[in-house]
C-alpha positions as CSV (number, residue, x, y, z in Angstrom):
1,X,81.6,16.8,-19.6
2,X,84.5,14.6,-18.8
3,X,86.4,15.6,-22.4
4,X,85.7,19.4,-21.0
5,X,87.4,18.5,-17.5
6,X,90.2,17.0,-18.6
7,X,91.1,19.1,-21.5
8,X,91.1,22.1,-19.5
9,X,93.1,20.4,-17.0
10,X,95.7,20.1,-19.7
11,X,95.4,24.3,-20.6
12,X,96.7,24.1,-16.9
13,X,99.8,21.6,-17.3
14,X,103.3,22.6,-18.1
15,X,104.2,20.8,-21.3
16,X,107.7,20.7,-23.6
17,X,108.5,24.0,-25.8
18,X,108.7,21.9,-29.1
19,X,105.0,20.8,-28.4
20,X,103.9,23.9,-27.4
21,X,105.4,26.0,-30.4
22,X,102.9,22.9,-32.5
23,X,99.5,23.7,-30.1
24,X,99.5,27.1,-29.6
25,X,102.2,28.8,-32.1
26,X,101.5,32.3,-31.2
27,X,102.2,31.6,-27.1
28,X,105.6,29.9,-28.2
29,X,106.5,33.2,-30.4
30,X,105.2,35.5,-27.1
31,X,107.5,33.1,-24.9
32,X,111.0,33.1,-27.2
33,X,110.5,36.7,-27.5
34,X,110.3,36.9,-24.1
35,X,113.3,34.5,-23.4
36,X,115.7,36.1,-25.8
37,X,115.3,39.4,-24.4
38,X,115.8,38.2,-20.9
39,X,118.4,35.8,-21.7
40,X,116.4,32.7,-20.0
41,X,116.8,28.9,-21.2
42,X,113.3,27.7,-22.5
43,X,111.3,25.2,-20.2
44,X,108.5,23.5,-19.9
45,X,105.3,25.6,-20.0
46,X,101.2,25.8,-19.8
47,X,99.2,26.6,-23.4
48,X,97.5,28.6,-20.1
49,X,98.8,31.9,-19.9
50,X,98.1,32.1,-16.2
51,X,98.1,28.6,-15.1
52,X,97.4,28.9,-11.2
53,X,94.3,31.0,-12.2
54,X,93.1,28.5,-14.8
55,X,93.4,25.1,-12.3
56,X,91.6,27.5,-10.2
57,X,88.9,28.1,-12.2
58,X,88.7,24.2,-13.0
59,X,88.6,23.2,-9.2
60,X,86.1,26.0,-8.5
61,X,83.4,24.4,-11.9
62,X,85.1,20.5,-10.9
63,X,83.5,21.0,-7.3
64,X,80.5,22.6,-8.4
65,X,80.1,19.4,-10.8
66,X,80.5,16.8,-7.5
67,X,78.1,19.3,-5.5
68,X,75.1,19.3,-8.7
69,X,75.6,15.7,-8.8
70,X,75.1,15.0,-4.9
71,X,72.3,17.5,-4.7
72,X,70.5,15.3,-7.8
73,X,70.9,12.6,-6.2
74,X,69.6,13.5,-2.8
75,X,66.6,15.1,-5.2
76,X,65.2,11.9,-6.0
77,X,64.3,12.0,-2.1
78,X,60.7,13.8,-2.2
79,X,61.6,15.8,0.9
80,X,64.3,17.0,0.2
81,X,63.4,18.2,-3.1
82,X,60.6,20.4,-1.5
83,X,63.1,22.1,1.1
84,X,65.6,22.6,-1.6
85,X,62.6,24.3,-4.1
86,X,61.1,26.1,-1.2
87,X,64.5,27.5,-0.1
88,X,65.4,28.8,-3.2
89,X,61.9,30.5,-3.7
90,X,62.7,32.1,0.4
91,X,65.7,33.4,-0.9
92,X,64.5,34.8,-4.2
93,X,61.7,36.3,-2.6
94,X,64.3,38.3,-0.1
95,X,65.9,39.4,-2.9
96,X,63.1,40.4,-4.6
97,X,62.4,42.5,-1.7
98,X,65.0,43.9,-1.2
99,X,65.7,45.1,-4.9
100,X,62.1,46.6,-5.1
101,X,63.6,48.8,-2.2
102,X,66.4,49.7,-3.6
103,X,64.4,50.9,-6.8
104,X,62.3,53.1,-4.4
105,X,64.5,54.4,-2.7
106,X,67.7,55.4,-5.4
107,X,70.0,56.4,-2.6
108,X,70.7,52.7,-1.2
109,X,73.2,51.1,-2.5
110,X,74.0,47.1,-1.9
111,X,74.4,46.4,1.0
112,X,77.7,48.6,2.4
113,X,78.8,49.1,-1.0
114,X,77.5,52.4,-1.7
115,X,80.6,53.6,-4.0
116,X,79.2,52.6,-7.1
117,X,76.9,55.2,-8.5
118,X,75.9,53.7,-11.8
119,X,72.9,51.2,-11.3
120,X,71.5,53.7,-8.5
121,X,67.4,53.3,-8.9
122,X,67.7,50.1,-10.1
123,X,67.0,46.5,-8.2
124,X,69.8,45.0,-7.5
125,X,69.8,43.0,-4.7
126,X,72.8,41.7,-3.5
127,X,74.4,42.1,-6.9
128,X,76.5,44.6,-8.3
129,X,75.4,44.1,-11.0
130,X,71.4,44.2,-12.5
131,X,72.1,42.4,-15.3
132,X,73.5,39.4,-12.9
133,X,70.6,39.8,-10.5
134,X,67.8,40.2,-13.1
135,X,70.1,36.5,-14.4
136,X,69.4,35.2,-10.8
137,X,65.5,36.4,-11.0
138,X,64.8,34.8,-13.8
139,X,66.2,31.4,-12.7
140,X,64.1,31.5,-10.0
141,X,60.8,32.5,-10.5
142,X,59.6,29.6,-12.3
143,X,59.9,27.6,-9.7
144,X,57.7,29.7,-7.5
145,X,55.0,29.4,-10.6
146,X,55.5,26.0,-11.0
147,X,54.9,25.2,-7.1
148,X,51.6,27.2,-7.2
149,X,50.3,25.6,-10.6
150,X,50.9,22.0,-8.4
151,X,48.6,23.3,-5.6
152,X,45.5,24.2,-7.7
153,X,44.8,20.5,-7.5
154,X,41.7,19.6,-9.7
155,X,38.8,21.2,-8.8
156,X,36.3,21.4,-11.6
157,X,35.0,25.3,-10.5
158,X,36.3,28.2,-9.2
159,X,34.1,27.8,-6.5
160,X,35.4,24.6,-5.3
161,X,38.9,26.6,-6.2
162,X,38.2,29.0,-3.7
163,X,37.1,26.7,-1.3
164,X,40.4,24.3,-1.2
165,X,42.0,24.5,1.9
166,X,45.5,25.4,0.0
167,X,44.1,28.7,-1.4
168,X,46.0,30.4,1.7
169,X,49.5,28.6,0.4
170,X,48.7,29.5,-3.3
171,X,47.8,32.9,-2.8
172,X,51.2,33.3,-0.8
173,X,52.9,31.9,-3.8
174,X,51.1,34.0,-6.3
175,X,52.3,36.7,-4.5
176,X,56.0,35.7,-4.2
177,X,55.4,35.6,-8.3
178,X,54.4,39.2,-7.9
179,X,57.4,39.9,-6.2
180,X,59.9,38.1,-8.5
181,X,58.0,39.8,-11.6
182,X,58.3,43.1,-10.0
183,X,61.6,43.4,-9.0
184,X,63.2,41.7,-13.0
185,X,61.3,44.4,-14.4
186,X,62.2,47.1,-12.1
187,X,66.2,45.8,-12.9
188,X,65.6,47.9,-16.4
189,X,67.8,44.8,-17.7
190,X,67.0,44.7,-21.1
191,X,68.3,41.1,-21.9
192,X,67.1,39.6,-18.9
193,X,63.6,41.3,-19.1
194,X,63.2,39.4,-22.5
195,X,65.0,36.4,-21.4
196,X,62.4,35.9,-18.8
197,X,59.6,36.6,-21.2
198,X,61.0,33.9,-23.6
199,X,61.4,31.7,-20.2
200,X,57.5,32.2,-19.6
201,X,57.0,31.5,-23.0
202,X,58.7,28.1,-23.1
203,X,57.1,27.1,-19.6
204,X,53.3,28.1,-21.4
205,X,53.8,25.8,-23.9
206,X,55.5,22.8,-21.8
207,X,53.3,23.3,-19.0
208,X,50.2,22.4,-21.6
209,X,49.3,18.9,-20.9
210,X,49.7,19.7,-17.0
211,X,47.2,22.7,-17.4
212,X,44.2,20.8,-19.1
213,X,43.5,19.1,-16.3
214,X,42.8,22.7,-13.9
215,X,41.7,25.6,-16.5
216,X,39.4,27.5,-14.6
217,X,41.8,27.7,-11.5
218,X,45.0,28.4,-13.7
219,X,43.1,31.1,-15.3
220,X,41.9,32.7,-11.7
221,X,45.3,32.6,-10.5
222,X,47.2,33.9,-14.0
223,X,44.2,36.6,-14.1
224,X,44.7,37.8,-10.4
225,X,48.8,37.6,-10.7
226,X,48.4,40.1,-13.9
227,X,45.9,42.6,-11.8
228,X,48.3,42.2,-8.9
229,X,51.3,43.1,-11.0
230,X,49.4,46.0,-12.9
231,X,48.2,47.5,-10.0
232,X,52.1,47.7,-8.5
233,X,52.9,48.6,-12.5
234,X,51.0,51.5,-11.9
235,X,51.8,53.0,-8.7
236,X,55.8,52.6,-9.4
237,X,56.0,53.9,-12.5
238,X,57.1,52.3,-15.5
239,X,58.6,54.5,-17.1
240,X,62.1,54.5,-16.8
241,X,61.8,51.0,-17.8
242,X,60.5,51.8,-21.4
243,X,63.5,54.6,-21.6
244,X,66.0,51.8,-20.9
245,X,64.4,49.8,-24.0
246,X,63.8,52.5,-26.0
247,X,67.7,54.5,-25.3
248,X,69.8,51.7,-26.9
249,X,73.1,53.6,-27.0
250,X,76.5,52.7,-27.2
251,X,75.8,49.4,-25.1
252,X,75.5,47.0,-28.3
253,X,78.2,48.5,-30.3
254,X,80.6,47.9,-27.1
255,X,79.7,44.5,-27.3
256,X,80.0,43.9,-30.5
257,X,83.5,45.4,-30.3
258,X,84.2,43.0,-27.4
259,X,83.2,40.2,-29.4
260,X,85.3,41.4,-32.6
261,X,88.2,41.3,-30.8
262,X,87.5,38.2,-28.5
263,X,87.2,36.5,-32.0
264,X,90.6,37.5,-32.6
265,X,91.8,35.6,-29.7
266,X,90.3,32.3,-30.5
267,X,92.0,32.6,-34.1
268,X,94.8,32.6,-32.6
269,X,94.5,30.6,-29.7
270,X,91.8,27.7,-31.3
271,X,93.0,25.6,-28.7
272,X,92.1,27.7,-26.0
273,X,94.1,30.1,-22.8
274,X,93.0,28.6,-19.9
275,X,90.2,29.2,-17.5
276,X,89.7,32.7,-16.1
277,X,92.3,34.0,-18.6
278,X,90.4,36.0,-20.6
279,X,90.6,39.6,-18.7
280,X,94.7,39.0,-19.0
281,X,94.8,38.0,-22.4
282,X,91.9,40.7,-23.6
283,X,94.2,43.4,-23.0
284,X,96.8,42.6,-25.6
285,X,93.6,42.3,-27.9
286,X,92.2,45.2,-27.2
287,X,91.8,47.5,-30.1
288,X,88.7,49.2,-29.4
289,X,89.5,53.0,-28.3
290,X,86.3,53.1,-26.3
291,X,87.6,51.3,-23.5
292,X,89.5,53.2,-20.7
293,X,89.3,50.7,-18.6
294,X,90.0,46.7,-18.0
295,X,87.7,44.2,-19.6
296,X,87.6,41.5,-17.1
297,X,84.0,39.6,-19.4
298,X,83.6,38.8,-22.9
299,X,79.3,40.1,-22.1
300,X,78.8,36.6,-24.0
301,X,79.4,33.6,-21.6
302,X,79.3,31.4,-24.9
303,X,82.1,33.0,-26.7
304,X,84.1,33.5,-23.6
305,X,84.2,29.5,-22.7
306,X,85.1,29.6,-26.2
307,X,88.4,32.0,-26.3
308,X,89.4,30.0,-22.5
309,X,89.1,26.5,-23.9
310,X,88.8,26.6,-27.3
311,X,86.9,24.3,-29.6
312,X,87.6,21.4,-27.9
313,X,86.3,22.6,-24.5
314,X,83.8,24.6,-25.5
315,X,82.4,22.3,-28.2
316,X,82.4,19.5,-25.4
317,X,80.4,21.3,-22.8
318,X,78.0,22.9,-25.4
319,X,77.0,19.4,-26.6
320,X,76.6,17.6,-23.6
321,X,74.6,20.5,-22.2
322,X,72.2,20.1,-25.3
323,X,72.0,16.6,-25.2
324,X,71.0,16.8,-21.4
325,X,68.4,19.5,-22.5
326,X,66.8,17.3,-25.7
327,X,66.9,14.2,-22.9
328,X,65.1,15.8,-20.3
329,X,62.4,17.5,-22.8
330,X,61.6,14.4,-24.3
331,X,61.3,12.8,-20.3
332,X,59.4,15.6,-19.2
333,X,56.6,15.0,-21.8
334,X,56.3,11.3,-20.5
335,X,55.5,12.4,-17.0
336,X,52.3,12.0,-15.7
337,X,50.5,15.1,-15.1
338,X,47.4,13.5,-13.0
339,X,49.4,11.3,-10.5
340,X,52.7,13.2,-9.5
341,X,51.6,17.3,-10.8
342,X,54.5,18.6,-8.6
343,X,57.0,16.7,-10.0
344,X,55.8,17.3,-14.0
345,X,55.6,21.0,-12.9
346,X,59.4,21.7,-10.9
347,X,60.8,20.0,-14.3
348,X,59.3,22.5,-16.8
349,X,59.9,25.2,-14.3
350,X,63.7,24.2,-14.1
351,X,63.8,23.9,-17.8
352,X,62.4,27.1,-18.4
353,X,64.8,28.9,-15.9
354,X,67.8,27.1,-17.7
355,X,66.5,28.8,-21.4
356,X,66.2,31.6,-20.2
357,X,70.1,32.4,-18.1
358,X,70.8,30.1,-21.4
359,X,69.4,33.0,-23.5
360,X,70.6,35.7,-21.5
361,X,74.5,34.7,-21.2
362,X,74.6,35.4,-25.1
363,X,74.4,39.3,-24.2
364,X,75.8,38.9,-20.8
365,X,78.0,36.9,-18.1
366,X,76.0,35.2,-16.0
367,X,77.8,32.4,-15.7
368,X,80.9,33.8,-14.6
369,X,79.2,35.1,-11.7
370,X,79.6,32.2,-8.8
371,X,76.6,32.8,-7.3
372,X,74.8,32.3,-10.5
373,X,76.5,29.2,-11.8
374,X,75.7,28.2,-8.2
375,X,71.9,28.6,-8.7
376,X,72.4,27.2,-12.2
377,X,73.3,24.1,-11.3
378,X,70.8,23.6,-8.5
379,X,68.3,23.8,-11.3
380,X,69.9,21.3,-13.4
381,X,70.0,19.2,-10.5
382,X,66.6,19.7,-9.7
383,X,65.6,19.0,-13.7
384,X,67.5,15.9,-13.5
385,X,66.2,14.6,-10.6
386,X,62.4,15.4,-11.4
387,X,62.7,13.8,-14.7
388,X,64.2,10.7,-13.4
389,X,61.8,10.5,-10.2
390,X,58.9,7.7,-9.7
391,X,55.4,8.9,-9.8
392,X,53.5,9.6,-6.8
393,X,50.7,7.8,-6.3
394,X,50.1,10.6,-3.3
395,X,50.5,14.0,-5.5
396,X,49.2,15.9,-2.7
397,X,51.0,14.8,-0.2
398,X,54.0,15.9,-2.3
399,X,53.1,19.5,-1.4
């Protein structure tokens, strides 16, 4: 992470035209075109091609590092932990809310921005965008699954299930799980739909040694969830939802065309342009004649991290993100699942929110949404701290 700060703090920093014309050879040809034909001296200048917005864009992710490292730290305090969980579920669940109404009701827009006709019908939240708020579901939602599973506690019957004094609280929750289930579908995102499925899929299989211990409750309250959400399936309609699957259209090729001649870009510019260069740069690159209009996103976060900071950056953040992802894995299995269930639990519901915005910035660009980086580093706080936390010798308590 440090080797991805400071290089891209370098994109930013004026530097002699003899090294620049050696680092990035096509910028020095753009620039002594550019001199010769207004008759300027050469001087010192950025491999950025717009270097106020780059150092932007690096104080904007340097202060969103020192804030993810403060919140995991204040993490490791139990308390706090809770609020921070149970605030993000509040806010997901309002959201959740509030994109189920705007899927029932086509004509309302977000909030007073009612100009923008295409995603009518669709939940969107407080997003433009459904793709970006389908990104922000599927962070999310774990955690409210991973709370509930906590609660169940370790009753040995469903009677003694249904007679635990926190079936009020985990009903509630399984409920809020509805809601969050609900409203990604109803987004008709295709990419974060199956992100979110792959997401369940990895919590399912990490959440195993946690959910030996309380079988017959898990399966009352995963059995009830999927009646729940079949029974709102139903009455909606979920139909439209197939037709997005099923009605591909020119979608993927755009993409694919982005990516084409993003690629061009990094070959070169291997060294990267600079943080939140790329809608500036794409233009030139631009040989696609579907595109009418500007193209601000690469639609891969991945390859647009890539094109801004080139192989040094971008192999530099990829790695340390996979090493912290391997780490935490390996720390979550370690955990045990008897004496601190709420803290085994939040960690493979983080994780599982992290594969799946992981999985879904490959088609998207999640990531370049603040918002969602916001949320996306709460999580990897919240994974950090859980897997670095001291059991609980009080589990219940916890909750």
């Amino acid at each position: 992470m440090a080797l991805f700060f400071i290089w891209s703090l370098f994109l930013c920093l004026p530097i002699p035209p003899s090294i620049l014309s050696i680092l990035n050879p096509a910028r020095a040809t753009t620039l002594n075109e550019a001199w010769t034909l207004t008759g300027d001296t050469p001087t010192w200048q950025a491999l950025s091609y717009l270097p106020r917005e780059a150092l932007a864009w690096w104080t904007f992710l340097l202060s969103l590092g020192l804030f993810g490292s403060v919140l995991h730290d204040l993490c490791k305090d139990r308390r706090i932990l809770r609020r921070v969980v149970f605030l993000m579920i509040a806010v997901g669940v309002l959201e959740s809310i509030y994109g189920l109404i705007q899927a029932l009701v086509p004509s309302m827009g977000v909030l007073w921005v009612n100009y923008i006709q295409e995603y009518m019908g669709t939940a969107r939240g407080t997003f433009i965008n459904r793709n970006h708020f389908a990104g922000f579901i599927e962070m999310i939602w774990p955690l409210a699954l991973a709370v509930t599973l906590a609660m169940t506690g370790q009753a040995r019957s469903i009677k003694a299930a249904l007679g635990s004094d926190s079936l009020n609280r985990q009903a509630l929750m399984a409920l809020c799980i509805i809601v969050f289930l609900l409203a990604l579908i109803l987004t008709r995102s295709r990419a974060g739909i199956i992100s979110g499925l792959l997401g369940f899929f990895v919590f399912s299989i990490m959440a195993r040694p946690g959910l030996r211990n309380r079988p017959k409750q898990t399966r009352l309250l995963l059995g009830g969830i999927l009646i729940l959400l079949s029974i709102y399936i139903a009455t909606v309609g979920i139909g439209p939802v197939i037709d997005r699957f099923l009605s591909i259209g020119n979608d993927g090729s755009s993409r694919l065309t982005i990516w084409q001649d993003s690629l061009s870009i990094v070959k070169n510019h291997p060294l990267g342009i600079g943080l939140g260069n790329y809608e500036n740069t794409f233009s030139v690159y631009n040989q696609s004649p579907i595109f009418d209009k500007t193209v601000a996103h690469a639609h891969n976060d991945y390859l647009q991290f890539l094109v801004e900071t080139g192989w040094i950056g971008f192999c530099a953040l990829l790695t340390g993100f996979l090493l912290f992802l391997i780490q935490c894995g390996r720390r979550i299995q370690h955990i045990n699942t008897r004496k601190d269930p709420l803290r085994f639990f939040l960690a493979v519901g983080a994780f599982s929110g992290i594969v799946s915005i992981s999985v879904h910035s490959l088609f998207d660009f999640n990531l370049q949404i603040p918002a969602n980086c916001v949320y996306f580093v709460v999580l990897i706080a919240i994974l950090g701290a859980c897997t670095r936390l001291e059991p609980s010798n009080a589990s219940q308590r916890s909750l």
